[in-house]
MARFI-723725 format. One record per residue (C-alpha): residue in three letters; x, y, z negated. Coordinates in steps of 0.02 Angstrom, whole numbers, plus 50000, padded with zeros to 5 digits. Each point is the difference from the previous one (the first is absolute). Example, Ala and Ser with C-alpha at 12.3 -4.5 7.8 and 13.67 -1.06 7.14 Angstrom:
<sites>
Ala506154977549610/Ser500695017250033/
</sites>
This chain:
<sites>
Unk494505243253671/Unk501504988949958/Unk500305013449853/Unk498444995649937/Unk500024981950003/Unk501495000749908/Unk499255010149866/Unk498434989849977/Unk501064985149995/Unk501075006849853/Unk498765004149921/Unk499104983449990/Unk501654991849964/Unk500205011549830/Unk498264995849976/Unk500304978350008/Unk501595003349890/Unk498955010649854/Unk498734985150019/Unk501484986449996/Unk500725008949834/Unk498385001349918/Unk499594984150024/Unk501794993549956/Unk499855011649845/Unk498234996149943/Unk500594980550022/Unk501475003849880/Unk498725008349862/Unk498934986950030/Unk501144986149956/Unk501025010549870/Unk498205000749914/Unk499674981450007/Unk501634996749933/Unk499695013849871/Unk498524990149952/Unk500304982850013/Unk498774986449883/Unk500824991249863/Unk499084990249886/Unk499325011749836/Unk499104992249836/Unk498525010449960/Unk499974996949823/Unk497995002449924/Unk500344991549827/Unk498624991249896/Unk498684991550116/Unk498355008949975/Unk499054984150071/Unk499864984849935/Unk499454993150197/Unk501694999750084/Unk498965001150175/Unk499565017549933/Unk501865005649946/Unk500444993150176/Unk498585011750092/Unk500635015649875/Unk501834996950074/Unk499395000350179/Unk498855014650001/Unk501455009149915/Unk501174997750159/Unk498395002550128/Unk499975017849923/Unk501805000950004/Unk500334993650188/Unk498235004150078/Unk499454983050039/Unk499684982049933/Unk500904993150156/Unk501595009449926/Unk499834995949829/Unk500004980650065/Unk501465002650080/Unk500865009749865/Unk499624988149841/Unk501094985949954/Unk499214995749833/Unk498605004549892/Unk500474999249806/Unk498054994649939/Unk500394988449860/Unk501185006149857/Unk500065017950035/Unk499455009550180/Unk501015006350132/Unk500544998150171/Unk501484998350083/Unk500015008550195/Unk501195006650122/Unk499765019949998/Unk501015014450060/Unk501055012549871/Unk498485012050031/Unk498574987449967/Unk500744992349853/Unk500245017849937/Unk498085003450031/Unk499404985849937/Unk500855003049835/Unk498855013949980/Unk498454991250015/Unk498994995649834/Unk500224983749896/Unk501854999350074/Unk501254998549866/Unk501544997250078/Unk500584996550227/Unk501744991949983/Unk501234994050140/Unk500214981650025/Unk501774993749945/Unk500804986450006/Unk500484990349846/Unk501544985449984/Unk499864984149907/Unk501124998749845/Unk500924984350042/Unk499124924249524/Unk501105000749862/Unk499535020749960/Unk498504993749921/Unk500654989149876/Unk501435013849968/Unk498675009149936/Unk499024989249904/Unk498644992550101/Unk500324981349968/Unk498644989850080/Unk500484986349871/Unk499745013449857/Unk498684992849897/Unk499165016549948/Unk500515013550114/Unk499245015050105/Unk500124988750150/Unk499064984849921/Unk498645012449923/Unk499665008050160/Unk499874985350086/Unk501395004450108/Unk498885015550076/Unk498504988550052/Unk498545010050075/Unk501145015550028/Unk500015009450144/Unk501955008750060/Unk499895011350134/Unk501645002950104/Unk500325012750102/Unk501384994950115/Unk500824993250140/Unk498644985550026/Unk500234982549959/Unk500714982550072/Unk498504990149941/Unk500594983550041/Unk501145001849858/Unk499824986749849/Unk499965014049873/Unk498235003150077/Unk499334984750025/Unk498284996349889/Unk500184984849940/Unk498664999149812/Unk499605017049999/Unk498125002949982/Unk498545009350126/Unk500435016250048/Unk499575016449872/Unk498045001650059/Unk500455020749959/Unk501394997150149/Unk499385012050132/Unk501514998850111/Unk500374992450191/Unk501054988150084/Unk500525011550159/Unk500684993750175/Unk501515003750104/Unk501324991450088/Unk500564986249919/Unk498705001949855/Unk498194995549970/Unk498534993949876/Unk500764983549969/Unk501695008049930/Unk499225005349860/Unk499414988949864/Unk499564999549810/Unk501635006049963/Unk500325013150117/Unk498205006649997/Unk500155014250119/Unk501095008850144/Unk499925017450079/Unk501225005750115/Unk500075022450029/Unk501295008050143/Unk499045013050086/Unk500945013549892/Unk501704994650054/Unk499504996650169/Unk499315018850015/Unk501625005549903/Unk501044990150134/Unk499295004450148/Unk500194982150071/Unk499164983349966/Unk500884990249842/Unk500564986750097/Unk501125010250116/Unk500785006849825/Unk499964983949916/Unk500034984150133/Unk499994988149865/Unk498475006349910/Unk498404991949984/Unk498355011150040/Unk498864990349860/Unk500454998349808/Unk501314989350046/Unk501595004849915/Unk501645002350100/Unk501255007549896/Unk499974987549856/Unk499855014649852/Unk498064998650001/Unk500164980249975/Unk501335002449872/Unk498945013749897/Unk498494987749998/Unk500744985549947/Unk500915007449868/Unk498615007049934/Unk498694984550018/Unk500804986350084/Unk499654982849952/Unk501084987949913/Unk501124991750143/Unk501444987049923/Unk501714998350082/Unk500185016950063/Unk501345007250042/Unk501145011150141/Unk500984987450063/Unk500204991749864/Unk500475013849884/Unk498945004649865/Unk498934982949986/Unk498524998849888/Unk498255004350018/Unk499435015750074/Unk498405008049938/Unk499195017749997/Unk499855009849818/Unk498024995250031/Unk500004982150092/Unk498064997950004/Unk499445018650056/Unk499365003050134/Unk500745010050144/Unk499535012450136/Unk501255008350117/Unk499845018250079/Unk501215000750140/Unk500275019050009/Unk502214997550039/Unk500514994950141/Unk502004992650070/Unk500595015250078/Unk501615005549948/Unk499985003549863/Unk498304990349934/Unk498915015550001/Unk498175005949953/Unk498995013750028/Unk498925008649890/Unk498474997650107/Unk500264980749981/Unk500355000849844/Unk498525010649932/Unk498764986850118/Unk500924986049902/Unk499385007749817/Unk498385003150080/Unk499624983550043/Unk500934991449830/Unk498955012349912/Unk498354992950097/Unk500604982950004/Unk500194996649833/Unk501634998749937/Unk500624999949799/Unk501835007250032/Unk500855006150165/Unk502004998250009/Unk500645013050088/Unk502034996150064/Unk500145015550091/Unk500035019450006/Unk500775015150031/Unk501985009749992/Unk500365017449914/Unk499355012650005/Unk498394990749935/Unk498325011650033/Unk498445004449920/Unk498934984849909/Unk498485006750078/Unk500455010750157/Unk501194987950100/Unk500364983849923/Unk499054983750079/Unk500414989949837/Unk499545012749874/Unk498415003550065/Unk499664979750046/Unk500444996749809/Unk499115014349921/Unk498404992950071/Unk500494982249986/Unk500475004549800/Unk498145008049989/Unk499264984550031/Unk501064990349876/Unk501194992750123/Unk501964998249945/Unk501195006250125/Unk501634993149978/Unk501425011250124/Unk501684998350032/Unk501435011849925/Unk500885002150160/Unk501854993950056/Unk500975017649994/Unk500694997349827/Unk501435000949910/Unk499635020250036/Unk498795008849875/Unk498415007450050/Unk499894988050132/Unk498634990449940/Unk498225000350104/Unk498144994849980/Unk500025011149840/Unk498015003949993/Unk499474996649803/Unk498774986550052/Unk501334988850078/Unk501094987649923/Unk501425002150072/Unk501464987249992/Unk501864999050011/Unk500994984550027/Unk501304988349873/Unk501034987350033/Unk499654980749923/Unk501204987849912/Unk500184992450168/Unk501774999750124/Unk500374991850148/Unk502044996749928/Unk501274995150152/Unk501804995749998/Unk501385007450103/Unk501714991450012/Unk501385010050056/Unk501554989450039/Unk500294986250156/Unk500864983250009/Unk501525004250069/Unk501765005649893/Unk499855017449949/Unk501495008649982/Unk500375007449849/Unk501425012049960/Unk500894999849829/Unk498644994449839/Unk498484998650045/Unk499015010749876/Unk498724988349951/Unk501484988649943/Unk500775011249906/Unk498365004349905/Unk500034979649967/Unk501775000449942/Unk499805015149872/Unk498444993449925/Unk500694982250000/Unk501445008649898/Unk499055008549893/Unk499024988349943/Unk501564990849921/Unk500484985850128/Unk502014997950008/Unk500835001350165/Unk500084982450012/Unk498284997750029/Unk499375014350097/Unk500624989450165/Unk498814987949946/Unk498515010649945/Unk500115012650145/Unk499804984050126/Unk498644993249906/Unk499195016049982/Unk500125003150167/Unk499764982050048/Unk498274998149915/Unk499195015449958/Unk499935017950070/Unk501065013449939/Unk498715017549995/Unk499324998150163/Unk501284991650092/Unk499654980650070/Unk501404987549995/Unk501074996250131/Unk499874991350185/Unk499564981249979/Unk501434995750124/Unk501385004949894/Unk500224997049829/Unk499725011549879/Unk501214992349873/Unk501315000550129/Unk499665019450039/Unk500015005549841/Unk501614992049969/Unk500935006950168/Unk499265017549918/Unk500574995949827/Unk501884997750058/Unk499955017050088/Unk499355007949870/Unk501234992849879/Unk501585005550112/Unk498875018050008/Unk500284997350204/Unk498555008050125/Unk499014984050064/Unk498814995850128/Unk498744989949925/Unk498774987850095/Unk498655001749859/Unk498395004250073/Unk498515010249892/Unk498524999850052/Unk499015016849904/Unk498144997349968/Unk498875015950000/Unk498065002249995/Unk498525007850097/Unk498254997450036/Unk499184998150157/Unk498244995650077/Unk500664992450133/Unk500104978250019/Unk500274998250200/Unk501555001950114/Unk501334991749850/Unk501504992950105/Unk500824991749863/Unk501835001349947/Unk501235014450017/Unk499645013650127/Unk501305016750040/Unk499465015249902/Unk500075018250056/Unk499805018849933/Unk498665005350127/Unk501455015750007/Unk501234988650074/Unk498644993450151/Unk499335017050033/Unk499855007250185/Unk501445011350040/Unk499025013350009/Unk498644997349876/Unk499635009349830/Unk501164993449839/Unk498465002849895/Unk498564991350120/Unk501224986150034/Unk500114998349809/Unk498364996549996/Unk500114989250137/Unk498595010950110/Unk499224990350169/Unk501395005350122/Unk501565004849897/Unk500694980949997/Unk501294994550131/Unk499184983450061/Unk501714992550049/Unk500745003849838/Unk498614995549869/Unk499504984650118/Unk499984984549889/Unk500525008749853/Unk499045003949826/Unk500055021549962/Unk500175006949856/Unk498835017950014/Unk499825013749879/Unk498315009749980/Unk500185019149982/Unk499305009849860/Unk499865013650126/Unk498994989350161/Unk498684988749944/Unk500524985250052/Unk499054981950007/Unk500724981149998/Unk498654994250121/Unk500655014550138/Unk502104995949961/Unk499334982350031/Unk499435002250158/Unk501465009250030/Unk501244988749949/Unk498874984650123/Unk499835012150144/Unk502245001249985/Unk500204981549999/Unk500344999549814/Unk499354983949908/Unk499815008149808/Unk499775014749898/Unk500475006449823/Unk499285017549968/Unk500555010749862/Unk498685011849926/Unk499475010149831/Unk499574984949868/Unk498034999049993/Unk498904985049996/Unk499205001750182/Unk500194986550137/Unk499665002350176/Unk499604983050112/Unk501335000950148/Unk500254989050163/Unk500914998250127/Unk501784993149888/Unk500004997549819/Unk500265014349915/Unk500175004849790/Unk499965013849905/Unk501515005649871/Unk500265016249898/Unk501155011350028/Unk501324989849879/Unk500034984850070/Unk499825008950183/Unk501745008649930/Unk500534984749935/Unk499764992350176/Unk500855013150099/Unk501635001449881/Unk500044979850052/Unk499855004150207/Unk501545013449971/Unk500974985649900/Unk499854986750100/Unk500764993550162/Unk498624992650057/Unk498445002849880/Unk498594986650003/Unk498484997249943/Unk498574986449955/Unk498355005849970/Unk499154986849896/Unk497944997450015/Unk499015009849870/Unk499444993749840/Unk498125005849913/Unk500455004349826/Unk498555009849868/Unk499855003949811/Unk501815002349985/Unk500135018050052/Unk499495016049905/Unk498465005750061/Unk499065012050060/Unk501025012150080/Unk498965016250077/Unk500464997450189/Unk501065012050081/Unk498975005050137/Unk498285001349894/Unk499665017350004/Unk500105011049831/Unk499015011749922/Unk499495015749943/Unk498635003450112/Unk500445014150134/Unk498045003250014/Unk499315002349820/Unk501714992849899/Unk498725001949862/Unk499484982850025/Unk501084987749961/Unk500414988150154/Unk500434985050041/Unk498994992149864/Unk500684983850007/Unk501234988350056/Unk499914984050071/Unk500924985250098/Unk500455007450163/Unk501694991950047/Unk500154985950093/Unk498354993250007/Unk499504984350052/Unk498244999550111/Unk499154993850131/Unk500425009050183/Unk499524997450161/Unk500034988150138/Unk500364984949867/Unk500074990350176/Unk501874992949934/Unk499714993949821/Unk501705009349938/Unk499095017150039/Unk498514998749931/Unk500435010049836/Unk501205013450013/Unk501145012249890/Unk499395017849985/Unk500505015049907/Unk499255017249953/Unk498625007649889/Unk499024992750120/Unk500234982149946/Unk499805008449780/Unk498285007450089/Unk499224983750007/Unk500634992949836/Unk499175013349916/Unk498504997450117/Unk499584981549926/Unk500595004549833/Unk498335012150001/Unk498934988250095/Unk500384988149852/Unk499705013549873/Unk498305006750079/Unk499494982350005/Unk500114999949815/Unk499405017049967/Unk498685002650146/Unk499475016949909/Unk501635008549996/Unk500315014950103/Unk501615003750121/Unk500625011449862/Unk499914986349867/Unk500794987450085/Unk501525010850063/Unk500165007249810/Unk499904981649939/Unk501614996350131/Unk500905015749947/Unk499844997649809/Unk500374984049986/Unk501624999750126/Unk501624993149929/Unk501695011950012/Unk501274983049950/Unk500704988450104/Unk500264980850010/Unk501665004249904/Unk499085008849875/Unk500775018650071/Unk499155011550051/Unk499544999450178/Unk501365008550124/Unk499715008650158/Unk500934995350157/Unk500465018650059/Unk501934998249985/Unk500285007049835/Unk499114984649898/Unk499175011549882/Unk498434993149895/Unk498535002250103/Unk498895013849958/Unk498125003950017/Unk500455007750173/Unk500824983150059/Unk498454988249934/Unk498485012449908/Unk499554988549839/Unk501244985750076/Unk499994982950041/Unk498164994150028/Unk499584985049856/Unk498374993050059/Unk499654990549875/Unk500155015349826/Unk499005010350170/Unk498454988049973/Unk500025005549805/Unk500495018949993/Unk498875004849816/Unk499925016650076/Unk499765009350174/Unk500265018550067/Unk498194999850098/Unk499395009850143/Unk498225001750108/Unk500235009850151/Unk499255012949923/Unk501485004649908/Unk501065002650130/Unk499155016250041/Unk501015010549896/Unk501634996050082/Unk498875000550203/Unk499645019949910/Unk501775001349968/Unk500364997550180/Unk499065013950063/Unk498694992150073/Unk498355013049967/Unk498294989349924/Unk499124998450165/Unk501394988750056/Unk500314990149849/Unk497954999549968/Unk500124991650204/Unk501394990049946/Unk499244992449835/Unk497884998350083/Unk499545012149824/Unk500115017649944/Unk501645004449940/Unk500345016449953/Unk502025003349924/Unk500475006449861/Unk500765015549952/Unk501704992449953/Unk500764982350067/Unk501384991649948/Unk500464981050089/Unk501104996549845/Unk498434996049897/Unk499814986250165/Unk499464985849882/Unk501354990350072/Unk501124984449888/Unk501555011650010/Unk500645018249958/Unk501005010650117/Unk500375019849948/Unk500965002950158/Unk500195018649950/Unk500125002649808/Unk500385018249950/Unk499665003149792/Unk498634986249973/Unk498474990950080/Unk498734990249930/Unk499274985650114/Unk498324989249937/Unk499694982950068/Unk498524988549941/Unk499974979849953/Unk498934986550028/Unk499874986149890/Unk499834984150104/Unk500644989049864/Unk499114994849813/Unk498915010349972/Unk500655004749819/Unk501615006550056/Unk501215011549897/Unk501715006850115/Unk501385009549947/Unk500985011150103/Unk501864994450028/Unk500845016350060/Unk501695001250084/Unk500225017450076/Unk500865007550168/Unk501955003249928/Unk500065019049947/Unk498044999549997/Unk498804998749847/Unk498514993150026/Unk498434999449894/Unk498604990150003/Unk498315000549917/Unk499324992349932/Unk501104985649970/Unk498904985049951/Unk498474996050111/Unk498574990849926/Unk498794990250097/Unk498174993949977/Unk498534989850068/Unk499225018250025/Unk502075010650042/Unk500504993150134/Unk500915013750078/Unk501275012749901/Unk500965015050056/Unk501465006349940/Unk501375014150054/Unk501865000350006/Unk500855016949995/Unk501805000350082/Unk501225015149935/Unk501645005450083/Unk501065006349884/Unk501075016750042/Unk500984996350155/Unk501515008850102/Unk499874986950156/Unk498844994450114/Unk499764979849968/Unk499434984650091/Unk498844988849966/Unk500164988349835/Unk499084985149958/Unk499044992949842/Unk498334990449979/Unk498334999549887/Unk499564984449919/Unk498324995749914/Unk500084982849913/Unk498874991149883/Unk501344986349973/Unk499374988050121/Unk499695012350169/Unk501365011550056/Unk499515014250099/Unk501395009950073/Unk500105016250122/Unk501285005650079/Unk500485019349953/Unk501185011750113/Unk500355018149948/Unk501125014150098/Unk500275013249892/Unk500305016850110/Unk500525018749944/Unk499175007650159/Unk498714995850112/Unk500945006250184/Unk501715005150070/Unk499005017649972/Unk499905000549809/Unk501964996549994/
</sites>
């Protein structure tokens, strides 16, 4: 009996423990398959809407995910936004599997992955010509913008900034079909007849996140309602109003205005201050949705994407947003992106985009550093700079006799190279004599003569000055035992011995090899006590804003020049004098260093950037102008060119309401200038100071005012983009869904005949013969001649060479033909241009040619 027990009872113990393991198991699978399939946020991409009733496209979008997830109570839960207005689509969160499905179901062009996109972080405008005083200019006859309409899609807005205020301006556009949303901090009221409309769009980051936007971003405002300051920056520099006695702390003083003062504005706050500023492409599609809807003339666009850049059409928010935005006739001005001085770094490359790189203005912030201190410096043997006075004091023919005279008058009253005169507590007369009799008798001395060496930087920063002479260090010398020779070079947070740099002013050196920034060795150099900064980095025109202790910027030169004095001296010192605000006196525009550089990595067919702008050190409103010193701000990056650009074409389009996207962009190109304020050509800031090419700037520097009057225009309908959308692959049912009309390919597609205001022949090999078309938009009895300078080691043949326009031709093609002759080495890319003139217009595009001998590693 017991036997038996004991039997049963195993056996129902194996039995619990299979049940236990399956269920343990099955729970594993279980989860491993919900992991497996996970929702992230997909764009279901539908193209052209095929409904004019945007109640309708919404409907289409639902039933679409009812079939997909087998209810309506899941679709509701799945959507985060309905595209119903420029184009249709939907943005949801679906599984790998569903988004896979629902790729397959009719009408669907394209399901791609939400990403996450980074923002591209006064005086410009008369730099470039835009003189409000100008009696007959582009920005008197466009009435400074008036009636135009500037979408921004952004970071928000601070709209109890001046630049914004409404002060004259006129009823609100009646064709304004926009809204005023709510949020914290933010409602109806903000808005006004200036800042005519405010939408706010985060669900897409929130589902990317996984967590509410205020646990990622404490300080960030849930309403339009900007909290980074680059959305409030963009705007104003694009439309602000005209505010007198701006400034940063009074640096750059003047009057600060947008390119279009009297536009109006309308913010799409798709970015948002997590860190880094990011976007994601579900906000940023809703935000060209509703500027499409709303109303908008021209949408500035300071953000986008990294390499490797993806499909126009298959995965990039801004491509797609534009495309549609460009069918409609709305401008889309984009950024260039902040990766430069690299090539093929350059993004927003789609053909319908302007896309914009950023200069430098006639504009520097000069401040003086005095190395020296007020105490005797001791001196061994002749001082070098007096023995540089004595030898030219010889050669210029003075007897001995007087050279004890001249030397302490010399020294006395003026300075000799960059050396100041001596202490005030000791005469100069006196020292020079003691040192004359030494050097007479030839016998070492110690001299009491103190020099006081004067070198230059440029800083941003007014606050924190101490006054008088301060001990200098090599951030080397204060480093942490034990921290890295090259970080503490660079003064990194945490590689600065606090007890050692305390009070001091440190001398740190930026590496070519670590990216480092002034604002981060600032803090830095506060956090270890020290009261000053002097950062040595590669010569370019940027300026970052830095707090915390006063800090400037040198080159590497004077940075040198610096250091060599800190070896010398016993006890180095150093007075850092308050900066100055000095403009017209430098050459300018300089291509920044960090603007990024074409060719395009995407379709390097397509010349890109096509234009620079001001993007260095810009002066514009920013947020919280709570303290009156803060209430404009410095910024730098194609971000801040963006929005220069941006006004510039509200101003045009205000003059020419019936030109299209491609017009205006051809008019910017062709009429660019390549010379500088010194009459040079323009340089580009990428260490080697080499002329800037069409891969630093596209036609180069933007001239507003020739822009307004091109003659002649490289024009473009949508329509004609369809050739290159063949040459992409995409098969006619999805480019007929893309473009709302029958489209069937043709046979052969080439996107160099893109009817674009510049030539690229990235891959030459014998010859190739390109056609482009122009628009007279000047008199209409017009004759041009072709100006021709080719690619070096490139002919180049156009025909015909004179075009001839009518009342009744107001459109001409011609061809160019480019020939390679025989070659025994692969070449790079070399520049030329095409120039039409009648003698009064001067139309010129940009040519770049690579000339290869095979087309792959293969055919070596």
């Amino acid at each position: 009996m017991a036997s038996a027990l004991s039997y049963w009872t195993d056996r129902i113990l194996c039995v619990l423990l299979v049940c236990v393991a399956f269920l343990f198991l099955n729970f594993y699978l279980t989860s491993f398959i919900f992991l497996a399939e996970a929702s992230n946020v997909h764009i279901v991409y539908m193209g052209a809407r095929h409904h004019e009733d945007s109640t309708t496209v919404e409907s289409s979008h639902h039933e679409v995910l009812t079939t997909l997830l087998g209810s309506k109570e899941a679709a509701q839960d799945s959507i985060l936004y309905s595209y119903k207005h420029g184009f249709s689509g939907f943005a949801a969160k679906l599984t790998k599997s569903q988004a896979d499905r629902v790729a397959e179901f009719p009408g669907i062009i394209q399901v791609i992955p939400n990403r996450v996109r980074k923002l591209h972080t006064t005086r410009s405008w008369d730099f470039i010509g835009l003189h409000r005083s100008s009696g007959r200019s582009l920005l008197s006859e466009s009435r400074m913008g008036r009636e135009m309409i500037i979408g921004v899609i952004d970071s928000g807005i601070w709209p109890e900034s001046e630049s914004f205020n409404d002060r004259g301006m006129g009823p609100v556009p009646s064709r304004w079909k926009g809204a005023c949303e709510h949020g914290e901090l933010f409602n109806f009221t903000n808005c006004n007849k200036k800042l005519i409309g405010a939408r706010w769009f985060g669900k897409g980051l929130i589902a990317e996140k996984e967590r509410p936007i205020k646990t990622a971003a404490p300080s960030e405002y849930l309403s339009p309602r900007d909290a980074t300051g680059h959305g409030t920056h963009t705007a104003s520099t694009a439309a602000g109003r005209l505010i007198k006695n701006a400034s940063y702390r009074g640096l750059a003083a003047g009057t600060a205005r947008g390119g279009a003062p009297f536009a109006r504005l309308a913010v799409y706050k798709a970015c948002w201050d997590t860190h880094p500023g990011e976007c994601s492409d579900a906000d940023i599609l809703k935000a060209f949705d509703e500027a499409i809807h709303d109303g908008v003339d021209v949408i500035s666009v300071s953000l986008g994407n990294h390499v490797p850049l993806l499909s126009y059409v298959e995965d990039d928010s801004i491509s797609i947003g534009s495309f549609h935005a460009a069918a409609r006739g709305i401008s889309v001005v984009c950024s260039a992106g902040n990766d430069g001085p690299f090539s093929q770094t350059v993004t927003n490359t789609a053909p319908w985009v302007t896309t914009v790189a950023a200069a430098s203005i006639d504009r520097a912030f000069p401040t003086a550093i005095i190395l020296g201190n007020n105490h005797t410096v001791l001196v061994l043997k002749m001082n070098s700079a007096y023995n540089i006075l004595i030898r030219q004091l010889k050669v210029s023919g003075h007897r001995r006799s007087e050279l004890q005279h001249l030397l302490a008058k010399r020294l006395a009253n003026q300075r000799v190279s960059t050396f100041q005169r001596a202490t005030r507590n000791r005469s100069s007369a006196y020292q020079i004599q003691k040192t004359w009799k030494n050097w007479k008798t030839k016998k070492p001395l110690i001299s009491h003569i103190l020099f006081h060496k004067s070198v230059q930087g440029q800083t941003l920063n007014t606050r924190g000055y101490k006054g008088g002479f301060h001990e200098l260090r090599y951030s080397e010398f204060v480093k942490k035992e034990k921290a890295d020779a090259e970080y503490s070079r660079s003064c990194y947070i945490g590689t600065l011995n606090a007890t050692l740099a305390k009070g001091k002013v440190i001398l740190c050196f930026s590496s070519l090899a670590e990216d480092a920034y002034i604002s981060e060795a600032a803090q830095s150099v506060s956090r270890a006590g020290g009261i000053g900064l002097i950062f040595a980095q590669t010569q370019d025109s940027e300026l970052d804003p830095c707090d915390g202790v006063p800090c400037i910027k040198v080159n590497y030169e004077v940075g040198t020049q610096i250091l060599s004095y800190i070896r010398q001296a016993k006890f180095p010192v150093v007075k850092l004098s308050h900066p100055k605000t000095l403009t017209g006196r430098l050459a300018s525009p300089r291509i920044a260093h960090f603007s990024s550089r074409g060719p395009s990595s995407l379709s390097p067919a397509f010349l890109k950037p096509d234009i620079a702008a001001p993007g260095v050190s810009i002066l514009a409103a920013h947020r919280n102008p709570a303290d009156a010193d803060d209430a404009f701000a410095f910024m730098s990056g194609t971000s801040m060119a963006c929005p220069h650009v941006t006004g510039i074409v509200a101003l045009i389009k205000s003059i020419h309401r019936d030109w299209s996207p491609a017009a205006i962009r051809s008019a910017l190109v062709t009429t660019a200038t390549q010379t500088g304020t010194d009459g040079g050509l323009i340089v580009a800031q990428d260490g080697s100071r080499k002329p800037a090419d069409p891969f630093d700037y596209g036609g180069g520097h933007v001239d507003p005012n020739r822009a307004a009057d091109p003659g002649l225009v490289y024009n473009m309908s949508t329509i004609d983009y369809v050739p290159f959308l063949c040459s992409l692959s995409y098969n006619d049912p999805a480019i007929s869904n893309l473009m709302d009309q029958q489209i069937t390919c043709p046979i052969t597609t080439s996107e160099l005949d893109l009817n674009l205001p510049s030539i690229v022949i990235p891959n030459l090999k014998g010859t190739a013969t390109i056609s482009r078309t122009m628009t007279n938009v000047g008199p209409a009895n017009s004759v041009y001649e072709a100006l021709v300078h080719p690619p070096r080691g490139i002919k180049m043949q156009v025909m015909p060479l004179i075009l001839e326009f009518n009342s009744t031709t107001t459109s001409i093609s011609f061809t160019v033909t480019f020939a390679s002759p025989s070659r025994k080495v692969h070449s790079d890319y070399r520049f030329g241009s095409l120039t039409w003139t009648d003698g009064v217009h001067v139309v010129r595009s940009p040519v770049a040619v690579r000339a290869i001998l095979f087309d792959s590693y293969s055919d070596m």
